[in-house]
VOGU-3710 file (C-alpha; in Angstrom, 3 decimals, decimal comma):
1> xxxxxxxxxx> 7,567/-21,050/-15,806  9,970/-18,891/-14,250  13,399/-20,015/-13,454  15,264/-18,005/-11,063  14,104/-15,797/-8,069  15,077/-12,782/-9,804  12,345/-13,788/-12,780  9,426/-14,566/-10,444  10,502/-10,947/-8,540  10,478/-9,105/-11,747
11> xxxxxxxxxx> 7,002/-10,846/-12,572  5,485/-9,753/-9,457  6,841/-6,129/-9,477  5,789/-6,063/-13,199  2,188/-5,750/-11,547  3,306/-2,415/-10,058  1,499/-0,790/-13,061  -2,067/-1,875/-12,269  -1,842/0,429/-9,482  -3,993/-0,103/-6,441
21> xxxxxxxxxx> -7,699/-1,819/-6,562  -9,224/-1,625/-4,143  -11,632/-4,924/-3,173  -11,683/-8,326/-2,424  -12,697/-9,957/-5,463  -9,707/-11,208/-7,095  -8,329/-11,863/-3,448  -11,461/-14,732/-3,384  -10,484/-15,996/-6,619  -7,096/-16,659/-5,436
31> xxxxxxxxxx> -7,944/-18,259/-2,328  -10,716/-20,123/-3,793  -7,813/-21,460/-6,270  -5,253/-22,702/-3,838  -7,912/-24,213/-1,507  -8,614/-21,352/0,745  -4,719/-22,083/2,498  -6,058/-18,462/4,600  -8,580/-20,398/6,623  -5,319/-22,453/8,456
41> xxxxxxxxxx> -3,457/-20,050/10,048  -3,753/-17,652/13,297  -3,900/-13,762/12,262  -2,950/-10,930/14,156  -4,433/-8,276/11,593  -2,923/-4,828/11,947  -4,078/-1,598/10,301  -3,057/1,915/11,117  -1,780/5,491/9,572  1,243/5,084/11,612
51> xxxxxxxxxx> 3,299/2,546/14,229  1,807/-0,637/12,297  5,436/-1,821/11,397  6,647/-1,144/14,807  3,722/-2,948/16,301  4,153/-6,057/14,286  7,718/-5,949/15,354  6,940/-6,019/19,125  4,367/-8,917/18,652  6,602/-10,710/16,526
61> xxxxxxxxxx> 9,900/-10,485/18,968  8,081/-11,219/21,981  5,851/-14,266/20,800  9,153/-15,622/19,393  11,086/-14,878/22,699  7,725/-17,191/24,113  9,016/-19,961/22,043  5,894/-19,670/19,233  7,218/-19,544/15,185  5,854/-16,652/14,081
71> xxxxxxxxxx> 5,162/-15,555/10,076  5,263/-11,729/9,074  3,882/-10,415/6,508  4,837/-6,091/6,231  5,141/-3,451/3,445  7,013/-1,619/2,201  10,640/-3,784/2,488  14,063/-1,591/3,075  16,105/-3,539/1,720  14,940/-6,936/-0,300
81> xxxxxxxxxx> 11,725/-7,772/-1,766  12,224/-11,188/0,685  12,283/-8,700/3,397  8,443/-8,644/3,827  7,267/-12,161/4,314  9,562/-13,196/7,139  9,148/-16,589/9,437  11,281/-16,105/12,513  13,206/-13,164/11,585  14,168/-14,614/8,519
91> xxxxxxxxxx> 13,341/-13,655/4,590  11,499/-16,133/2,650  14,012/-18,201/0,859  14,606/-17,219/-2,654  13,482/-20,618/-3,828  10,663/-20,385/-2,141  9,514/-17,240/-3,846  10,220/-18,969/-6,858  8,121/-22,663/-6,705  5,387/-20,519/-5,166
101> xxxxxxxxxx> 5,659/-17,538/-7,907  5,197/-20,366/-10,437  1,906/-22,132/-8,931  0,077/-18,566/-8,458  1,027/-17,314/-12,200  -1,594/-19,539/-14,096  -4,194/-18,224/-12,007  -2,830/-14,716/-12,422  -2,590/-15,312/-16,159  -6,450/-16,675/-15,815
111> xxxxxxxxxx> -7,791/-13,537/-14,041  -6,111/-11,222/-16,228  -8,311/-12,434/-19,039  -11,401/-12,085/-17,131  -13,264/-9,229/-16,377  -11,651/-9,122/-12,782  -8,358/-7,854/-14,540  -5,322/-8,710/-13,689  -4,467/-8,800/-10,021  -1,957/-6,162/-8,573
121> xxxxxxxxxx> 1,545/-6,809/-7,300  0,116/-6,394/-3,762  -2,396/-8,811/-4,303  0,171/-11,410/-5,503  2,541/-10,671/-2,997  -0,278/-11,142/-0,078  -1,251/-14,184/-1,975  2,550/-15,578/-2,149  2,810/-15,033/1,718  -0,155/-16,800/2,771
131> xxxxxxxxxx> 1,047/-19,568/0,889  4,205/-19,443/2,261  2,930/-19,398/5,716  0,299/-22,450/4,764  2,002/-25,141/2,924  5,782/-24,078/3,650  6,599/-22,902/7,297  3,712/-23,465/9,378  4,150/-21,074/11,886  1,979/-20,813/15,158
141> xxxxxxxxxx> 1,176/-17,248/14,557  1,213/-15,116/11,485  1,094/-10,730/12,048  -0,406/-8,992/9,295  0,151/-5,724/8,314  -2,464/-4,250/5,555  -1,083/-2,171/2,435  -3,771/0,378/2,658  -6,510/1,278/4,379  -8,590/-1,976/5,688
151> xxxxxxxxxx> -11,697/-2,888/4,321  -10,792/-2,974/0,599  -7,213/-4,359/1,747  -6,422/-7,322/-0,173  -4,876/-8,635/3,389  -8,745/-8,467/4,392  -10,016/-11,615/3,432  -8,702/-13,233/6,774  -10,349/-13,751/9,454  -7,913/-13,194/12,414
161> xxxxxxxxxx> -7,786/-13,974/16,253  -7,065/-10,304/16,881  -7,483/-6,839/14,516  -5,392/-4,138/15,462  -5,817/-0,560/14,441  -3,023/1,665/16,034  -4,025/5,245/15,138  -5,569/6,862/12,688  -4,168/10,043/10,767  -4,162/12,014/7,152
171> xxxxxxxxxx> -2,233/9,494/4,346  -3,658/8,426/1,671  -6,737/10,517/1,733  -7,003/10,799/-2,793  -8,354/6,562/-2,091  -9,422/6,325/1,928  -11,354/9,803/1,669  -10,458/13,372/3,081  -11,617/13,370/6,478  -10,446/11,313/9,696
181> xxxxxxxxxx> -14,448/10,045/9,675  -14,104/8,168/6,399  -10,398/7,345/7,143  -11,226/5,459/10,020  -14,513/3,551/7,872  -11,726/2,148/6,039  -9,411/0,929/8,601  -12,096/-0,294/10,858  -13,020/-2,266/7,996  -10,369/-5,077/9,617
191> xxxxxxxxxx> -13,209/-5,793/12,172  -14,713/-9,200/11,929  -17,901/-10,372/13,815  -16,705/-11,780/17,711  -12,997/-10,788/17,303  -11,706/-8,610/19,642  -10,141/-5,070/18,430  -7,347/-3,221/20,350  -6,397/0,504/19,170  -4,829/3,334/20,372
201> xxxxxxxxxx> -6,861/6,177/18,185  -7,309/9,020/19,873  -9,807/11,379/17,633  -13,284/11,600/18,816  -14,954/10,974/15,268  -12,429/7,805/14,805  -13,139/6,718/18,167  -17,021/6,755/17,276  -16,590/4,795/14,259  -14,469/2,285/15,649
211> xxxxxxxxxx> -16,537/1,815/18,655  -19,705/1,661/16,409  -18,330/-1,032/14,072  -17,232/-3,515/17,122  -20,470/-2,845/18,193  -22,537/-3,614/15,036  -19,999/-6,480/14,676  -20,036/-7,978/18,455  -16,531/-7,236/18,967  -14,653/-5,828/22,650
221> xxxxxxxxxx> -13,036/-3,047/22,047  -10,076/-2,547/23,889  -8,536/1,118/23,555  -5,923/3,063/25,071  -6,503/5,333/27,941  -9,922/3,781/28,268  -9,313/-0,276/28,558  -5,752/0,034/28,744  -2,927/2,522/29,260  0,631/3,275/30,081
231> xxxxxxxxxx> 2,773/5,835/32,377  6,368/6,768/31,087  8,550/6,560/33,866  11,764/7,399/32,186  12,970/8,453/28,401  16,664/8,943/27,029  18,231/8,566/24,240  18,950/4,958/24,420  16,144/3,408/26,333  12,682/4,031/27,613
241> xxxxxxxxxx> 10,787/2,718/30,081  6,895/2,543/31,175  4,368/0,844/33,467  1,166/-0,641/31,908  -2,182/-1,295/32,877  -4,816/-3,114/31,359  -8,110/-4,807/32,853  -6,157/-8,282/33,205  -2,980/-7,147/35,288  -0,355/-4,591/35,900
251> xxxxxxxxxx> 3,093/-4,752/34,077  6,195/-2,415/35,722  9,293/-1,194/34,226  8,942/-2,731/30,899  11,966/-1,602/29,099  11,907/-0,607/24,870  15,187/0,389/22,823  12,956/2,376/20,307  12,847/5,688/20,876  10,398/8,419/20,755
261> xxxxxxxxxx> 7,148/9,055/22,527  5,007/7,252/20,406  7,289/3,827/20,611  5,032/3,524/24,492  1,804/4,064/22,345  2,942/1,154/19,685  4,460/-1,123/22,563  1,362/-0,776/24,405  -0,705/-1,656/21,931  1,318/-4,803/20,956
271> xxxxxxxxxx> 1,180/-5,759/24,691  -2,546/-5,154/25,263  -3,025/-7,546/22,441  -0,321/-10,259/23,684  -3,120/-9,149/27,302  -5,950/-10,450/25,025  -4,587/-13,831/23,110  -3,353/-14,697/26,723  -7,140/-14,580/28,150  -9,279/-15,577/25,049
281> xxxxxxxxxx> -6,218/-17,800/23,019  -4,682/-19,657/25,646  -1,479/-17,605/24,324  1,755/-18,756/27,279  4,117/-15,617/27,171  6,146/-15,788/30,589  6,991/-12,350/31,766  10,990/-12,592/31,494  10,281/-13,355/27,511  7,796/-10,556/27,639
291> xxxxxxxxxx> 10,370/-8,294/28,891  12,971/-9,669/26,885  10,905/-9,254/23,680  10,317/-5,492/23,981  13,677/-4,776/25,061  15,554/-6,251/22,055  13,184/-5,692/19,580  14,444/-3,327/16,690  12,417/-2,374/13,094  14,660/-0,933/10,132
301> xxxxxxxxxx> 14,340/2,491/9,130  12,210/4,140/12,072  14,223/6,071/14,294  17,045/3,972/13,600  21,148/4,577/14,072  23,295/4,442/11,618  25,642/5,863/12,028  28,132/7,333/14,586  30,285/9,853/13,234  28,610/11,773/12,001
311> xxxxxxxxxx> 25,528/10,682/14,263  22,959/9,828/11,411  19,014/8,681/12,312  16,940/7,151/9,882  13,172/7,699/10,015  10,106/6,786/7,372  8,065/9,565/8,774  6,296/10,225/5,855  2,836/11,784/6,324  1,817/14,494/8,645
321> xxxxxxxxxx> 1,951/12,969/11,847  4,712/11,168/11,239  6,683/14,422/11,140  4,993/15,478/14,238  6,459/12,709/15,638  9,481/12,777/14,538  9,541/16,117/15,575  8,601/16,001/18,959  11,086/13,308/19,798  14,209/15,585/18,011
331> xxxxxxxxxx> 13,046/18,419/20,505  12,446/16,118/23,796  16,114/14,056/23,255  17,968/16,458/21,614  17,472/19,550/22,999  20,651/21,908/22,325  21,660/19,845/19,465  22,222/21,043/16,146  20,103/19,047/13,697  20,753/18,879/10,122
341> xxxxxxxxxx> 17,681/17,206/7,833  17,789/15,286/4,305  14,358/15,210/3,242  12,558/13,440/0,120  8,743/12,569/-1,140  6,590/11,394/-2,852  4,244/13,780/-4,656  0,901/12,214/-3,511  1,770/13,205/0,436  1,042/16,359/2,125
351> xxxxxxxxxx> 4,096/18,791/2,048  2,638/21,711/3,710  1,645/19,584/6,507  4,444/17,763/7,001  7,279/21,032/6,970  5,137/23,099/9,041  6,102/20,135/11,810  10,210/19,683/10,941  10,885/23,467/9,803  10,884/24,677/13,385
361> xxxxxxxxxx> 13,112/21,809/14,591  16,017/21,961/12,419  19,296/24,296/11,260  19,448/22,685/7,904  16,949/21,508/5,312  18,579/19,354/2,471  15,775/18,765/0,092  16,303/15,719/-2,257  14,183/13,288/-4,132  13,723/9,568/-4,369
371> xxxxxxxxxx> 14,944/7,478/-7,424  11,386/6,325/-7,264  8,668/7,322/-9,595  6,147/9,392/-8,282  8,796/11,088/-6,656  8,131/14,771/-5,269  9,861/17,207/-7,233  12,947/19,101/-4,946  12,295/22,205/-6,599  8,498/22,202/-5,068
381> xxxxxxxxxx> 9,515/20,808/-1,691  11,990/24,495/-1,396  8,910/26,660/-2,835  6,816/25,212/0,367  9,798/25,119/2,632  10,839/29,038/1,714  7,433/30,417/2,004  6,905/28,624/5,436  10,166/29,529/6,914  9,275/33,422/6,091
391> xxxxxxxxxx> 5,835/33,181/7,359  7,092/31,338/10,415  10,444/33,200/10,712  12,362/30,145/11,266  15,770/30,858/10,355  17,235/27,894/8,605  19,371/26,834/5,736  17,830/25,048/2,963  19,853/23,553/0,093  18,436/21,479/-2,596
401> xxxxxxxxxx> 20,015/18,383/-4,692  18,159/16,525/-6,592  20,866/13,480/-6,626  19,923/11,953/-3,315  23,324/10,814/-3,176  25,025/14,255/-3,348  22,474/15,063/-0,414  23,787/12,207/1,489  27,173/13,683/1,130  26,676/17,508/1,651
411> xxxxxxxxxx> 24,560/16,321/4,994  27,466/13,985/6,291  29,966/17,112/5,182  27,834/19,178/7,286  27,091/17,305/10,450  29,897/17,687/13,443  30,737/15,079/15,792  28,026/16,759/18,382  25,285/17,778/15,933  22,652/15,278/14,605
421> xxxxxxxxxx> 22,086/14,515/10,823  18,574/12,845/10,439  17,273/11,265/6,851  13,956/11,141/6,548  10,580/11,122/4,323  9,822/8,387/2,068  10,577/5,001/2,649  12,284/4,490/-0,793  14,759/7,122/-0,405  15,617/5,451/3,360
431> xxxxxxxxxx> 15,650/1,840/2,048  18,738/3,331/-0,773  20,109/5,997/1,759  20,355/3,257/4,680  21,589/0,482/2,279  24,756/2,701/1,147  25,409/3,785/4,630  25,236/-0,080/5,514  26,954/-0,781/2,286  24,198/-3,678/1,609
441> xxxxxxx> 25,663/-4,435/-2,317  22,024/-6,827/-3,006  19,381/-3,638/-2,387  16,507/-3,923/-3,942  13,524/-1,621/-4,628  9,751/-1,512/-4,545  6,828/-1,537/-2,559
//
């Protein structure tokens, strides 16, 4: 028995080691355990490369702006492990993680002896959230947003109302497979017989798998620019605004605070699903909450302000097209501006990938690395970065420092009132970067 929340969160992070396992197996035991408490809630089941956290976070504001309670369930957290499972906005109570902790530990202690092994921390945490959302808080609705991949996803033994896949791109590839084909096997792997799928993928083989898996599975398909789309009508630095279309209605001026490009493709997405629950679910969203919802709705750590002198963005872009959007939204808003970049990853991503996006963008490079393990070694990231910027002849300075902290401080010495510093890479080194900044004194780490 455990006897504080910081025991039961040292318990379930001391799962970290098993590593990821793929399969559903020791997901069934679980449920079969606590009396299946999965089969009593509504799911909204997102999967994606990128824009699933930002998705969940528009379905989640507007659906509470409706007047629904809403569960969350997201990975990784910025700043608590609480952070994650989320009813209304609000971390699980400590306590809570603490009864609940205690009733799934036998069972974990059971498995472990069996020849399932012992479950993974992911496992446990999706297993502590469910049960959260089942026997604590009741909400109406619960989002959930997979760890990895889809079908082998230990968030896949629901069966939700709606599955979401927002794109599909190149993370993860040494355990979803190296080409967008098998990538998108995996995430489509969310699709469950009769439910209806909404995506905004836009490569031709991921389109063909997708479509081919509703099919086989009796599912509509709704997918942007085909079903459903959007026009920008107007993009700054502080707000953005776009009409939408889909088959039910058109939607005007719908106003989002999150910037970048790819914040329409995410909003859209959220809203052609909100399009879907309101035909097939009964869902009642008025349009003032709709509008309401999308304007105020904010998600830590992706393209987010921190600061204001100097100007410093936070943004997990961590794989390649991540970068490319991050990119493209530096050169479209800040055009002019000089932009100086704190970058640090893990060693599993794709380096080359990812620089060949940010190098052209940027005056300064400060390579760091996470105090996380698996981090990417500095030393590497300025091999990559030096031979690009020769080949490219993009005339930057790079600086490296290991001690992310010291990197915080030569990029704030560095950035003038006009210019823009921007922190980015993985989302450990933003979750320690954006709690110093915010001076948040209870930070936490994991994933």
């Amino acid at each position: 028995m455990f006897n504080s929340y910081i025991e039961a969160r040292d318990w379930i992070n001391s799962s970290i080691p098993f590593g990821i396992k793929p399969g559903l197996e020791r997901m069934k035991v679980f449920m079969e355990r606590l009396g299946n408490p999965h089969r009593r809630l509504k799911f909204i089941h997102v999967a994606g490369t990128n824009g699933k956290g930002s998705t969940c976070s528009f379905l989640n504001q507007v659906l509470q702006e409706a007047g629904y309670d809403v569960g969350m369930f997201t990975s990784p957290y910025i700043q608590r492990f609480t952070d994650r499972i989320q009813m209304n906005g609000q971390d699980i109570p400590e306590e809570d993680v603490l009864s609940l902790s205690n009733e799934i530990k036998p069972i974990v202690d059971e498995m472990a002896k069996s020849e399932l092994g012992s479950p993974t921390m992911f496992e446990i945490t999706t297993t502590l959230a469910i049960l959260y959302f089942s026997k604590v808080s009741y909400p109406d609705y619960v989002i959930l947003e997979t760890g990895l991949g889809g079908l082998y996803d230990s968030t896949n033994i629901v069966t939700p109302i709606a599955s979401v896949i927002t794109n599909i791109g190149h993370d993860h590839m040494d355990i979803l497979g190296d080409s967008i084909s098998q990538i998108s096997k995996q995430k489509a792997g969310i699709i469950k017989p009769g439910i209806p799928v909404i995506s905004a993928v836009e490569q031709k083989e991921a389109i063909e798998v997708i479509r081919q898996t509703a099919v086989e599975n009796k599912s509509t398909l709704y997918l942007l620019n085909q079903q459903f789309q959007y026009d920008i009508i107007s993009m700054n630095k502080e707000e953005q605004s776009f009409h939408f279309q889909s088959p039910f209605r058109s939607i005007d001026s719908l106003k989002i605070t999150n910037i970048g490009e790819h914040q329409f493709k995410n909003a859209s997405v959220a809203l052609m699903v909100i399009e879907v629950l309101r035909q097939y679910q009964a869902l009642i969203v008025e349009e003032d909450d709709l509008r309401l919802g999308f304007k105020k709705m904010k998600w830590p750590g992706r393209l987010e302000f921190v600061g204001s002198n100097p100007r410093i963005l936070l943004d997990g872009a961590h794989n390649e097209e991540g970068a490319e959007y991050l990119a493209k939204t530096i050169k479209d808003l800040y055009i002019g501006t000089k932009v100086h970049f704190m970058l640090g990853m893990l060693d599993s991503k794709n380096h080359r990938g990812y620089l060949e996006h940010i190098l052209p963008v940027v005056n300064t490079l400060v390579i760091t690395e996470p105090d996380f393990r698996n981090k990417c070694d500095a030393q590497k990231l300025f091999e990559i970065a030096k031979e690009l910027s020769k080949n490219k002849n993009v005339d930057l300075e790079i600086i490296v420092e290991p001690d992310w902290k010291l990197a915080l401080k030569n990029l704030t010495e560095k950035t003038n009132k006009d210019d823009l510093a921007v922190v980015t890479g993985t989302l450990y080194l933003i979750s320690d970067v954006r709690s110093k900044l915010l001076q948040y004194s209870d930070s936490e780490k994991g994933w």
